[in-house]
C-alpha positions in Angstrom: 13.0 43.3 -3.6 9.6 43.0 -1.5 9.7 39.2 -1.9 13.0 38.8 -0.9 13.1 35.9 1.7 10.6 34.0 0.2 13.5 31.1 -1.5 11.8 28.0 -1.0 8.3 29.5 -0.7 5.6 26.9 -1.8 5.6 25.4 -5.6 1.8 24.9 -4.9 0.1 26.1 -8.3 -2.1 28.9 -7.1 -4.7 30.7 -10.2 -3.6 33.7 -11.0 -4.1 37.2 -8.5 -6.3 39.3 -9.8 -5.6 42.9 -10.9 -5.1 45.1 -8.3 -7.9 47.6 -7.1 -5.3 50.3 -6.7 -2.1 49.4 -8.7 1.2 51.0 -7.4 4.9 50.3 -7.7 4.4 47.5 -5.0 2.2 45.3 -7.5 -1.2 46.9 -5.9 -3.8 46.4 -3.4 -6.5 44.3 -3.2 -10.2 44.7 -1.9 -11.5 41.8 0.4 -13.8 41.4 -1.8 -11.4 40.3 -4.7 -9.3 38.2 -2.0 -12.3 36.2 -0.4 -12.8 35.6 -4.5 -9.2 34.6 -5.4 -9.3 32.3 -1.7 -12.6 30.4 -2.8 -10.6 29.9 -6.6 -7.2 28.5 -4.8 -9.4 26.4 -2.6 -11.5 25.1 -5.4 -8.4 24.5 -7.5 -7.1 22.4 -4.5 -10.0 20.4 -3.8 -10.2 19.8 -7.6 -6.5 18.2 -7.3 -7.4 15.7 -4.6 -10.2 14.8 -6.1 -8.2 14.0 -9.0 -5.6 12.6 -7.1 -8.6 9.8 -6.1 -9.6 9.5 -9.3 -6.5 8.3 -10.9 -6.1 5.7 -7.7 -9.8 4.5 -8.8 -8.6 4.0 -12.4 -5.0 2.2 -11.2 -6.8 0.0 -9.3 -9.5 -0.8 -11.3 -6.7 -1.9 -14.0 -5.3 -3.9 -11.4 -8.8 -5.6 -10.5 -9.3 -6.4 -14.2 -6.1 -8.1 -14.6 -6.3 -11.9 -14.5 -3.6 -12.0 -11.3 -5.1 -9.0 -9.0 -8.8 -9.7 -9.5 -9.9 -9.8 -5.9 -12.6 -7.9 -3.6 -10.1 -6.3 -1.8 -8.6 -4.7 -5.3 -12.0 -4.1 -6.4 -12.9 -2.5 -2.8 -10.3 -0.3 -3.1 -11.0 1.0 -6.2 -14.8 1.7 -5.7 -13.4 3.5 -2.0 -11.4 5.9 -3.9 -14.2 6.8 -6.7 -16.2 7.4 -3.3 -13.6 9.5 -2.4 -13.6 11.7 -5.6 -17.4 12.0 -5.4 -17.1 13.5 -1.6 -14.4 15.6 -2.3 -15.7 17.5 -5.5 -18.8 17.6 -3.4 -17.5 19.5 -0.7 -18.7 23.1 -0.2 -15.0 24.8 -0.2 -16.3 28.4 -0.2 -13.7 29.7 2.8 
């Protein structure tokens, strides 16, 4: 009953909450020290995905850069841009 409304609420995949300081029929309560911890883990876990997301564009276009009919500069460009990419976002600070 206390999430009622929430139909259509993200599908993001957030880690886990962590047990509850003070544990009631509600689920609990937290102390801010255990939600500035589960925000710097959801945050990390995002940047993880983009970074990934990067990644896998590297690999594609590398592929596509190896093959006989794509191998240009511009596909090879490309490819090295979003390795970049990965690198600066896994190197991000993403403590909130």
């Amino acid at each position: 009953a206390c999430c009622a409304g929430t139909e259509g609420a993200s599908t993001m995949n957030l880690p886990p909450l962590p047990r509850p300081d003070c544990p009631n029929i509600w689920g609990g309560c937290y102390s801010a020290e255990a939600m500035r911890a589960y925000a710097e883990a959801a945050a990390l876990a995002m940047q993880e995905r983009c970074a990934k997301l990067c990644a896998d564009l590297e690999d594609v276009l590398w592929q596509q850069y190896k093959t006989a009919g794509a191998a240009n500069q511009h596909t090879e460009g490309r490819s090295d841009g979003a390795g970049e990419c990965a690198e600066t976002i896994r190197a991000l600070d993403a403590t909130p």
